[in-house]
C-alpha positions as CSV (number, residue, x, y, z in Angstrom):
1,X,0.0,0.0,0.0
2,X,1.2,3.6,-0.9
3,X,2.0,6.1,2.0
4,X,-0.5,8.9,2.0
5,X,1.3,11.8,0.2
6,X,-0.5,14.3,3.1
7,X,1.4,12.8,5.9
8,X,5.1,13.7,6.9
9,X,7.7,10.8,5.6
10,X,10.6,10.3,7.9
11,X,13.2,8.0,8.7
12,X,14.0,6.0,11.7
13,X,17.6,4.6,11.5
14,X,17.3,2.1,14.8
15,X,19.5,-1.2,14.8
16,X,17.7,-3.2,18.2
17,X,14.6,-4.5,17.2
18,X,12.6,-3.7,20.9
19,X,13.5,0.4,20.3
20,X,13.1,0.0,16.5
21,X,9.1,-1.5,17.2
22,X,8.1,0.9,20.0
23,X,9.8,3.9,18.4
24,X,8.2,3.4,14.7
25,X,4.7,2.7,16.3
26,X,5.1,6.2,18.5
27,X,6.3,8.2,15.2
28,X,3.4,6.5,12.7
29,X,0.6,7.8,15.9
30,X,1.9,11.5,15.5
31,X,0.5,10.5,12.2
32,X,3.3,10.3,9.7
33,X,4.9,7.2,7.1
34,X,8.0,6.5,8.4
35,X,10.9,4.4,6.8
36,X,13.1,1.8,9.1
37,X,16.5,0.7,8.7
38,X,18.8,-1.3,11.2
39,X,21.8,-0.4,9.2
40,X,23.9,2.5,7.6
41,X,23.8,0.0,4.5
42,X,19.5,-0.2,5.0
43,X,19.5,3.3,4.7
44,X,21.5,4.2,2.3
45,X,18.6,3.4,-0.7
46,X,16.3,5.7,1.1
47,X,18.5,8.1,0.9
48,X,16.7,10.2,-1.5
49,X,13.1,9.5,-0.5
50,X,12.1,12.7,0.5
51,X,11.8,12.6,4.1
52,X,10.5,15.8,5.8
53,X,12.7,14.5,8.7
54,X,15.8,12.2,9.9
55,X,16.4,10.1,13.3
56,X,19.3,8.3,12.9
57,X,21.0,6.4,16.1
58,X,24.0,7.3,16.9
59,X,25.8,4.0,16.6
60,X,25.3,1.7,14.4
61,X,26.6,-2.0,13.6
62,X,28.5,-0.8,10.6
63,X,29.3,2.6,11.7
64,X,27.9,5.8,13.1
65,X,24.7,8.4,12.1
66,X,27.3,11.3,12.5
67,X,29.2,9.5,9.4
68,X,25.7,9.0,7.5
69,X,25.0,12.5,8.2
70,X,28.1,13.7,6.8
71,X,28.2,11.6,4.0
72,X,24.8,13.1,2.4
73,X,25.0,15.9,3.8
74,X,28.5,16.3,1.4
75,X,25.5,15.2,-1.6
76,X,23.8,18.4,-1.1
77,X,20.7,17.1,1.3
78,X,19.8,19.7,4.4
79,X,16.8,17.1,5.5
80,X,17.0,18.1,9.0
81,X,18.5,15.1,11.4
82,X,17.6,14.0,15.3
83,X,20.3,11.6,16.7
84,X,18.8,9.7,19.4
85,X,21.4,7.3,22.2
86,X,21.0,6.1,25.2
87,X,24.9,7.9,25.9
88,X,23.4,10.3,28.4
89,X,27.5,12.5,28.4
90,X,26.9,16.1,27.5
91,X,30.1,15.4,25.6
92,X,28.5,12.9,23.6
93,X,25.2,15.2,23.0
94,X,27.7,18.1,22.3
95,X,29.9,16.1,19.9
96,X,26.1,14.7,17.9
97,X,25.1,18.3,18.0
98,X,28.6,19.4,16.7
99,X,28.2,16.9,13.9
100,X,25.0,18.5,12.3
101,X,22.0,16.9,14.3
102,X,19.6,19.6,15.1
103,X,18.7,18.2,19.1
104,X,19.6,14.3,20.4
105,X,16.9,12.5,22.2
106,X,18.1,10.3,24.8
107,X,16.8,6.9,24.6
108,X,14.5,5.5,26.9
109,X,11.9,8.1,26.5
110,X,8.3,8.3,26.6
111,X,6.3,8.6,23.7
112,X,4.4,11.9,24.3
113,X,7.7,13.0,24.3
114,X,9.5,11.7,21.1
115,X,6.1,13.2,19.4
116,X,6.8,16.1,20.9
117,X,10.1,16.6,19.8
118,X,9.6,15.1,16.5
119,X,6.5,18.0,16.1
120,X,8.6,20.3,17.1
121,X,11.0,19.8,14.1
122,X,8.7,19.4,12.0
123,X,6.7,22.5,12.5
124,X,3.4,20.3,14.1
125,X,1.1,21.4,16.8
126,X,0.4,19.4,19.2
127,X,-3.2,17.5,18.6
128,X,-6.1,18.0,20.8
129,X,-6.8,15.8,23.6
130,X,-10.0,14.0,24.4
131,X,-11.3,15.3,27.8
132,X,-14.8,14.9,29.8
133,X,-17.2,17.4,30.7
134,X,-17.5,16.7,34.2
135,X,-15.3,14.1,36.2
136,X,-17.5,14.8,38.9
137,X,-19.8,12.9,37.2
138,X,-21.2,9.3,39.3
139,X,-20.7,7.9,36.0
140,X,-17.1,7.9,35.0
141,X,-15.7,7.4,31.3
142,X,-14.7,3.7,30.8
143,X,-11.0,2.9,31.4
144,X,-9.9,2.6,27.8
145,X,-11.5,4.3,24.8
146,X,-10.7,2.3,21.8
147,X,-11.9,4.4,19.3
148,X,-9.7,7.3,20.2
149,X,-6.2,4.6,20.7
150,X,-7.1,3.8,17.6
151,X,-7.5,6.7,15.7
152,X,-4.0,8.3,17.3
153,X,-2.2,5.0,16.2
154,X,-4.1,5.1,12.5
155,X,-6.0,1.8,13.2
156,X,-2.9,-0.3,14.3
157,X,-4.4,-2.6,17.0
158,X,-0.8,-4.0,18.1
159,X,0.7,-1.0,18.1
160,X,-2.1,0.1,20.6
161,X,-1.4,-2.6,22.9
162,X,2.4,-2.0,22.8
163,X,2.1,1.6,24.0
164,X,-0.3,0.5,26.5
165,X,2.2,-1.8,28.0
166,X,4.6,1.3,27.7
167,X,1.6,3.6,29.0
168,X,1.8,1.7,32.1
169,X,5.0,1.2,33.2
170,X,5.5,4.8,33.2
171,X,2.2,5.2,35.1
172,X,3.3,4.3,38.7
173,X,6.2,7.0,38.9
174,X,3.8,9.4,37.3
175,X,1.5,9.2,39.8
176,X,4.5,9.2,42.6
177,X,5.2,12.7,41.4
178,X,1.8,14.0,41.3
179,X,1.0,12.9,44.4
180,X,4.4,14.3,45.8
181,X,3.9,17.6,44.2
182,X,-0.2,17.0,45.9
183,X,1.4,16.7,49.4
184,X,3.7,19.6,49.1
185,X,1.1,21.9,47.4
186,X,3.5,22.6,44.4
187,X,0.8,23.4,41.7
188,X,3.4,23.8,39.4
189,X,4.7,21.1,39.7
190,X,1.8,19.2,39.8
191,X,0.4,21.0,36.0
192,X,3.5,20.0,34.7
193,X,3.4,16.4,35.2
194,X,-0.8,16.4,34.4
195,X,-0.4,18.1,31.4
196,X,2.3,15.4,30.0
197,X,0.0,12.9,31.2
198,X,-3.0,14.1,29.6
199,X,-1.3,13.9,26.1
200,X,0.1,10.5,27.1
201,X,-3.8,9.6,28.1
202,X,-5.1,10.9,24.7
203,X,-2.8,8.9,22.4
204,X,-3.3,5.3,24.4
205,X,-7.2,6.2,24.3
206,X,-6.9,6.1,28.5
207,X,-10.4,7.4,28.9
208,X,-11.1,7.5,32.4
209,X,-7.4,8.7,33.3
210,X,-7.8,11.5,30.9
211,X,-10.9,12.8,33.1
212,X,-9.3,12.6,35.7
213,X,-6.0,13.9,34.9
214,X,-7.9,17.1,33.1
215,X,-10.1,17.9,36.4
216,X,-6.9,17.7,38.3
217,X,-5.4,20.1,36.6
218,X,-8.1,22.4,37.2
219,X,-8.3,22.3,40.6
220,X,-5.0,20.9,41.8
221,X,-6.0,21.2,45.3
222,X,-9.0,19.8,45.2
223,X,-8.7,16.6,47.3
224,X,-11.9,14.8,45.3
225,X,-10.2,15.2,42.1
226,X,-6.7,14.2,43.9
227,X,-8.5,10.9,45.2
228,X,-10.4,10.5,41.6
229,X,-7.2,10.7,39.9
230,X,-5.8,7.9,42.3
231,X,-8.8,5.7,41.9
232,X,-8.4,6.0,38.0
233,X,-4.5,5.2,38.2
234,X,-5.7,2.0,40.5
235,X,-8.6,1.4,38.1
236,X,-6.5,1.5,35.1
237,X,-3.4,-0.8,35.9
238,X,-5.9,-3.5,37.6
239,X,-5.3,-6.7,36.2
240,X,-6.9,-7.4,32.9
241,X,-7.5,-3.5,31.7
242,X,-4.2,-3.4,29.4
243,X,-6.1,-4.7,26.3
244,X,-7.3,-3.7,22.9
């Protein structure tokens, strides 16, 4: 099947197959066609396929995405280029940026905020989330709302469940913070983990966290919505609930 000419074309230049998976399915939900290759020697015939945008890894089996860089970068392509490592030495990062790459991601990340970056570079705003009218509600959402997963990953079922998976291992520390920040009164602090929660909710289609999360950060004092956001983190890594 053809990509669709509207969407952004990129490429992901990832050689372990674990990164390559969860990092292709979190670039196709921003939406966008991207190309993979494990190799300097994969990538080299998509070289001129007219991607809006680059993510090479730094190091490679048969060499480095600094040396890719510079090697088409001396055939006259400016495609801007991310390099992503999990090298977390500001000289490394300074030596990446040095060599051309317009920001380095360090790997692991989250996926709101590869999409982030990646939008970012590309000149995207960020999509709308999905919240609730009123959290308050007796009735709250259901815990996953498949629809919405599916639209933010284009219809990709295992790709859903794979960010789920990712969705909530990152969940318990998330909601360590928040309810740090809660104890303390920081509101600051608290907004700026709810607000990188609620994308993370809208892409995985995390209905009833997303209601939660967005009445929260309303009224970040409010100890009903602290206790309904605590409910929803219990409700939504019960047992069971991580499907599609």
């Amino acid at each position: 099947m053809n990509a669709d000419p509207a969407l952004p074309r990129l490429l992901l230049l990832e050689d372990d197959p674990v990164s390559a998976a969860f990092l292709k399915a979190a670039l196709e939900g921003l939406p966008a066609h991207v190309d993979l290759a494990g190799s300097l020697a994969q990538a080299e015939p998509l070289r001129d396929a007219g991607h809006a945008l680059w993510l090479f890894d730094a190091n490679l089996p048969d060499g480095t995405g600094g040396e890719l860089l510079a090697r088409w970068r001396t055939r006259g392509l400016a495609t801007p280029a991310l390099a992503h490592t999990a090298d977390a030495r500001i000289e490394e990062h300074d030596a990446l940026v040095g060599m051309g790459f317009a920001a380095v991601i360090l790997k692991p990340l989250g996926v709101t905020a590869l999409q982030d970056v990646v939008r970012r570079h590309l000149g995207l705003s960020t999509p709308p989330t999905f919240p609730f009218d009123n959290v308050f509600d007796t009735a709250l959402p259901p815990i996953w709302d498949e629809a919405a997963a599916l639209r933010a990953l284009n219809g990709h079922a295992a790709h859903v469940a794979a960010m789920r998976d990712l969705f909530a291992g990152e969940l318990p520390a998330t909601r360590t913070r928040v309810a740090d920040a809660f104890s303390r009164s920081d509101v600051d602090a608290m907004r700026a983990e709810l607000h990188k929660l609620q994308a993370s909710c809208g892409f995985v289609g995390a209905a009833r966290m997303l209601a939660t999360v967005t009445a929260l950060h309303d009224v970040p004092t409010c100890r009903d919505a602290f206790t309904r956001f605590e409910d929803a983190v219990e409700d939504t890594l019960s047992p069971g609930t991580i499907s599609s």
